[in-house]
N, C-alpha and C positions, 0 to 999 in steps of 0.2 A: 485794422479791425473790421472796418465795412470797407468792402470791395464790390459788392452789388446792390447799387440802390433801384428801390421801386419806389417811382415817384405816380400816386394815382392821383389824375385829375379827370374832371367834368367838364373841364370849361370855367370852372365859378372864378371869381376873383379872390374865396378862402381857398384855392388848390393849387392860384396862381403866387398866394404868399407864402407857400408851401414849398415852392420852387427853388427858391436862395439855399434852404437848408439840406435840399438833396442834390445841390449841384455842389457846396461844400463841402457833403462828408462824398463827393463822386470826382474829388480833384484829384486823391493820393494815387500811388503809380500800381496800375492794374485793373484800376476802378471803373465798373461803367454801372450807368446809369439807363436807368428801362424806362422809360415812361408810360403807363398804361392808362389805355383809356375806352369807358365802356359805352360804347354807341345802343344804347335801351330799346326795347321795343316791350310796350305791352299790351296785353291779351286777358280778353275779359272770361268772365267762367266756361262762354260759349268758343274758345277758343282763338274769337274776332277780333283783331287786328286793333288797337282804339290809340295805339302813340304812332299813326304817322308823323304830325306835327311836332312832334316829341324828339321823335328818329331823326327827321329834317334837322332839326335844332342838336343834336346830337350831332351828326355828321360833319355841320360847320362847325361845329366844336371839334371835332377831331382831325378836321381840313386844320384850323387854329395850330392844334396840339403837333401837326404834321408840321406848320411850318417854324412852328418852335423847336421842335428836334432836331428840324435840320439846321435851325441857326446854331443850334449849341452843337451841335457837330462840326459845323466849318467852324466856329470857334476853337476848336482843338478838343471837347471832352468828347469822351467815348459814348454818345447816346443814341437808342434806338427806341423805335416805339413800338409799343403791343397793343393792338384792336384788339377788343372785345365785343362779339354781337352776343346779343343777351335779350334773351325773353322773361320778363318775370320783373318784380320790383325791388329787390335787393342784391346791387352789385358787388355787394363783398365780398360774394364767392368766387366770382370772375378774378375779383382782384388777388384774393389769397391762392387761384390754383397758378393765377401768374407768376406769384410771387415762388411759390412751390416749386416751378418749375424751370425758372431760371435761376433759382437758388437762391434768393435774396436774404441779405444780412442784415436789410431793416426796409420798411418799407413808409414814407414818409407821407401825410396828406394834411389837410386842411383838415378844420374841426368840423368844420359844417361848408356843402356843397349847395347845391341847386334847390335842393329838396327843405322842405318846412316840417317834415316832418323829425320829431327828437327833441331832445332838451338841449343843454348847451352845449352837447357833442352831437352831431348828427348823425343820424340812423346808421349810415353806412361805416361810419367812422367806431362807433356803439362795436357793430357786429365785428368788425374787419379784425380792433382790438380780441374780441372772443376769438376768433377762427383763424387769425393768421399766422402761418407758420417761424413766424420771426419776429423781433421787438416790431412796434409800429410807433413810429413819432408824428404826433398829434401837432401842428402849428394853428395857435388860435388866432380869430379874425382880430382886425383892425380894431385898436381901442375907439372907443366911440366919446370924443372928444363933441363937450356940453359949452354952452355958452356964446 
């Protein structure tokens, strides 16, 4: 049924519990697994550059996401990664033309990433759902164990 998964992460620790469930439905034979990840950059009305430190933190994020692809490749699954450079504040579109264009048959993420902004789904996660060209499975964060 799913033969191409898109697994989109940030970096967060909800993108990284997000992980388990698209490397299961990217076990069966044929299946590979896309990992995409959107390296940010943003730009104020005047056009000016204002997320270097953003981008920085982006990049080791995506050095990360690099050296996790390759472990689950010498592991045996079929994974590759997709950069995304992206100017502007909303990566879903990155993520959905990824997804578009490697074909994908579900594309899987955390509820909420980096970002504070959103309710109990996050912003990106909100849009990806609207615009993405294929089911998207939403993995919520860690219960929050009281006491």
């Amino acid at each position: 049924m799913f033969t191409t998964i898109v697994w989109a992460t940030d970096g967060s620790e909800n993108a990284a519990r997000a992980l388990p469930y698209a490397q299961a439905l990217a076990t069966g034979e044929g299946a590979m697994l896309v990992a995409v990840h959107i390296v940010q950059e943003t730009a104020d009305s005047n056009g000016a550059d204002r997320g270097s430190a953003a981008r920085a933190g982006s990049e080791d994020a995506a050095e990360s996401v690099r050296t996790l692809v390759d472990g689950l490749s010498q592991d045996g699954l079929n994974a590759i990664l997709k950069l995304v450079d992206l100017i502007g504040p909303q990566p879903a579109q990155g993520i959905a033309d990824i997804a578009a264009e490697v074909g994908a048959d579900v594309i899987v993420v955390g509820t909420r990433g980096h970002s504070a902004i959103g309710g109990l789904i996050g912003s990106v996660t909100q849009r990806l759902i609207q615009i993405a060209p294929c089911p998207v499975l939403s993995v919520p964060p860690a219960p929050v164990t009281v006491g």
